[in-house]
SELUM-381743 format. One record per residue: x, y, z of N, C-alpha, C, O, CB in turn. Coordinates in steps of 0.001 Angstrom, whole numbers, padded with zeros to 6 digits, always signed. Glycine has a CB too. Example, Ala and Ser with C-alpha at 12.3 -4.5 7.8 and 13.67 -1.06 7.14 Angstrom:
<rs>
+013190-005690+007800+012300-004500+007800+013200-003300+007800+014236-003319+008465+011308-004473+009046/+012850-002250+007080+013670-001060+007140+012900+000030+007870+013409+001138+008039+014084-000598+005725/
</rs>
This chain:
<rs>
+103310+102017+062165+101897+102207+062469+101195+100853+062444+101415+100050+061538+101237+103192+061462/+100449+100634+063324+099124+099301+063328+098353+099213+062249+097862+100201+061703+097951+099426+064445/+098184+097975+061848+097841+097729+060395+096782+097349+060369+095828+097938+059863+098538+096904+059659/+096760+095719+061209+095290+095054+061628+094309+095956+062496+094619+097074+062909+095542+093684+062550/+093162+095371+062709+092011+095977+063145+092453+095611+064633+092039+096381+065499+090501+095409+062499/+093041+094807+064940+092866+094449+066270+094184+094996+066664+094389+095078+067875+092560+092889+066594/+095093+095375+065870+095810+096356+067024+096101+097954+067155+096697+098712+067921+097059+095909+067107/+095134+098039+065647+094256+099549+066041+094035+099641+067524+094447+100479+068325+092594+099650+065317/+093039+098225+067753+092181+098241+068842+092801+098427+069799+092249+099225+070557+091468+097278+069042/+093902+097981+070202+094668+097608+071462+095443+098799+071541+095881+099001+072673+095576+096218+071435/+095820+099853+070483+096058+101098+070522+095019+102010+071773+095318+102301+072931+095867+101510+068987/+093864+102263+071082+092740+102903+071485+092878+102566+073240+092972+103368+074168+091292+102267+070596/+092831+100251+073262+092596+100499+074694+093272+100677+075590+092955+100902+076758+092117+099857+075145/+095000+100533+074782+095850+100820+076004+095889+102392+076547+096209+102744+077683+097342+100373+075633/+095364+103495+075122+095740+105033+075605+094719+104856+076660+095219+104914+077783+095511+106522+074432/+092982+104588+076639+092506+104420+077608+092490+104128+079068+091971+104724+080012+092222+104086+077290/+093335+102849+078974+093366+102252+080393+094880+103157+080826+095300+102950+081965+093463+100179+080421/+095737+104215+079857+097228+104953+080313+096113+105838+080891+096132+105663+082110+098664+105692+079011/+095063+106791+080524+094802+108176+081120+093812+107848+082459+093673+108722+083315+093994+109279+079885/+093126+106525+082590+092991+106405+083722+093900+105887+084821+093662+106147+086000+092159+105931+083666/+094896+105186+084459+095783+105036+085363+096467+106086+086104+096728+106274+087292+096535+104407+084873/+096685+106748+084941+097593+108259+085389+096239+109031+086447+096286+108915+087672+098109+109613+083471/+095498+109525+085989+094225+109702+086874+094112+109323+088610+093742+110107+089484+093188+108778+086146/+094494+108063+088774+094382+107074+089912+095758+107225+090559+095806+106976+091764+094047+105477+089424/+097226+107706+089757+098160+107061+090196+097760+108675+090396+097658+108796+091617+099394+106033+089609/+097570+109575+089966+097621+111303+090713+096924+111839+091835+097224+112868+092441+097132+112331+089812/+095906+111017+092086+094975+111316+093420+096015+110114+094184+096592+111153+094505+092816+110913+093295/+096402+109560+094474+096954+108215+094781+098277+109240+095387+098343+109398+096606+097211+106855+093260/+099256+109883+094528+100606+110531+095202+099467+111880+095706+100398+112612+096039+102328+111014+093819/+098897+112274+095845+098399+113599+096368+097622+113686+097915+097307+114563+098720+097369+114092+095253/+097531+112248+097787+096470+111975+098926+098471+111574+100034+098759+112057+101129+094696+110025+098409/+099277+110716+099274+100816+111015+100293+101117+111736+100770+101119+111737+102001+101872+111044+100021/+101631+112970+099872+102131+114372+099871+101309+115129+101118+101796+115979+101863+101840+115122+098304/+099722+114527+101168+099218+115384+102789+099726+114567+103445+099883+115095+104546+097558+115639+103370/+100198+113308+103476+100550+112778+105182+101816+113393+105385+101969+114031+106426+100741+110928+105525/+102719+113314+104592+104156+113723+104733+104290+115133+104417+105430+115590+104489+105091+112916+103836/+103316+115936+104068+103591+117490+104261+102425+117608+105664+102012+118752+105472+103120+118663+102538/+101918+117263+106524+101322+117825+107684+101963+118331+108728+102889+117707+109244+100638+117075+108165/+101570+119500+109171+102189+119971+110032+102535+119013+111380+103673+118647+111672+101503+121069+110232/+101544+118749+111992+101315+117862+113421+100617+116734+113274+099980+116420+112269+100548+118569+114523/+100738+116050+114374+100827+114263+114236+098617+114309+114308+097861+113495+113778+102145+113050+116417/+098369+115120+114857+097454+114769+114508+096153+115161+113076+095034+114678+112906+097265+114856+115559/+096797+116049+112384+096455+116165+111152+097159+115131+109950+096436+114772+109021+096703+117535+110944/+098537+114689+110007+098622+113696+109808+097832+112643+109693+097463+112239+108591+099152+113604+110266/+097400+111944+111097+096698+110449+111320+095628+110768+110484+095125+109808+109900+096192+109907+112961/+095164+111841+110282+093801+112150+109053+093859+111816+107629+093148+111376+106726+093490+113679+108869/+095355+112342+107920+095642+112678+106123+096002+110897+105833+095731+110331+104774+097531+114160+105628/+096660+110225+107036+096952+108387+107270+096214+107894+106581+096717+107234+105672+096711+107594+108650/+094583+107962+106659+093531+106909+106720+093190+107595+104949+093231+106642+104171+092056+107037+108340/+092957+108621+104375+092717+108724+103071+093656+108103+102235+093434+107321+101310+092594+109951+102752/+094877+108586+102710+096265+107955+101246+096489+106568+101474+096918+105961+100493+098199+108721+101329/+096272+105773+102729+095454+103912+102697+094499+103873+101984+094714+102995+101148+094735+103198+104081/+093680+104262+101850+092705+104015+101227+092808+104171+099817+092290+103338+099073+091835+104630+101709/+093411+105135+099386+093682+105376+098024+094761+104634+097746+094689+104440+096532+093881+106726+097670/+095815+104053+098203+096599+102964+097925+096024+101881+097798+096502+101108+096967+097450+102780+098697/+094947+101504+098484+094467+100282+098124+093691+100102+096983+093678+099035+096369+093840+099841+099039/+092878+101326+096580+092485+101575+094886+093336+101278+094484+093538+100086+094251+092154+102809+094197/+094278+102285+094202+095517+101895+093188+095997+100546+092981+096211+100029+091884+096712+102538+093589/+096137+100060+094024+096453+098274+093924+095007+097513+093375+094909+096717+092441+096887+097487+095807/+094167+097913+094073+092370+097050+093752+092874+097427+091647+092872+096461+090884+089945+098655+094849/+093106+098362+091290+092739+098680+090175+094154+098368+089145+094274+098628+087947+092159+100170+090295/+095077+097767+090014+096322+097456+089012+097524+098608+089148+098670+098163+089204+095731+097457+087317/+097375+099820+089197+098025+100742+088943+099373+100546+089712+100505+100829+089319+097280+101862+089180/+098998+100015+090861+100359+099583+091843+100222+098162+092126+099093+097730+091894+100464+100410+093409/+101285+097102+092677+101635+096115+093083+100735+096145+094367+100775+097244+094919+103067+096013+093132/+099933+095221+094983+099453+094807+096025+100519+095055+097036+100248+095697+098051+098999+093509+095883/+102008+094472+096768+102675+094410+097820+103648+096035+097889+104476+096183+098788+103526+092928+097712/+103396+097189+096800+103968+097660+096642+102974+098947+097695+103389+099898+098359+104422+097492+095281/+101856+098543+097508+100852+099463+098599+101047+099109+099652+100864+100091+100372+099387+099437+098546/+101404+098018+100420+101710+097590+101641+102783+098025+102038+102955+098206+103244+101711+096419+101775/+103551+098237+101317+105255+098742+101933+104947+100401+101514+105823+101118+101997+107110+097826+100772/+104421+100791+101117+104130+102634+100659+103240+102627+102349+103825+103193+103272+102634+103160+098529/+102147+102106+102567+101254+102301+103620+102152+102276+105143+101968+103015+106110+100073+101082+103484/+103068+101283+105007+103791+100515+106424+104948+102009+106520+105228+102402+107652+104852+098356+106029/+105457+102636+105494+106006+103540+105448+105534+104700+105989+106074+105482+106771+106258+103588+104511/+104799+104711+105637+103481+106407+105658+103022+106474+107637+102991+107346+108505+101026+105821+104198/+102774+105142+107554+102546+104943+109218+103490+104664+109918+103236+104885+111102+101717+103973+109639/+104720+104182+109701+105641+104786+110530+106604+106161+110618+107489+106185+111473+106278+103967+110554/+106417+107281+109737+106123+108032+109710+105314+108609+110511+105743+108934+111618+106032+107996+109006/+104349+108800+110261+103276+109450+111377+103417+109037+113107+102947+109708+114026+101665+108870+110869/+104249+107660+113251+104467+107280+114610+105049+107652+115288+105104+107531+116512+104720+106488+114840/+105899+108475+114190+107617+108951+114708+107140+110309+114761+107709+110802+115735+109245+108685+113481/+106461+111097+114274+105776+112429+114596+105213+112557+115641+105401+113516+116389+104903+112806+113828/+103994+111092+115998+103716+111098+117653+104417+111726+118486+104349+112786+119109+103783+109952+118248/+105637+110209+118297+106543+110345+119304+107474+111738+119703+107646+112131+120858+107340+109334+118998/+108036+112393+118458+108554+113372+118111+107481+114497+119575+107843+114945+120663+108365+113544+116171/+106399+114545+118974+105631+115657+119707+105638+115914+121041+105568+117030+121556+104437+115549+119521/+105746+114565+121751+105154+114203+123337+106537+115063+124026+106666+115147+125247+105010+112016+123871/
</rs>
């Protein structure tokens, strides 16, 4: 158990900054799960532009690697390209 005052403290702020992460990292996989569960390419490209956006929170806020949202995003959209194509 933490003895000093200051890593009481660092107790308190890491559970803090764990239940918002988890928070961010759960809207973050939920906002995926619609691009890659959509039926058709063009409910998809909808569901595209929210789970970018929420990847880039997640990175703006730490929860993910900058470069780790870029390769999740580059994924997600080629995906959806190949559904285009798939459709025509």
């Amino acid at each position: 158990m933490a003895t000093s005052k200051q890593s009481q403290k660092r107790i308190r702020t890491n559970e803090k900054a764990r239940v918002a992460n988890k928070a961010i990292r759960g809207v973050m996989k939920s906002a995926v799960k619609g691009v890659t569960s959509a039926k058709d390419a063009a409910e998809a490209k909808l569901q595209l532009a929210a789970a970018m956006k929420r990847l880039d929170k997640a990175a703006k806020a730490g929860v993910i690697h900058k470069n780790a949202a870029a390769r999740r995003k580059s994924r997600l959209a080629r995906k959806v390209n190949a559904m285009k194509v798939k459709a025509k």
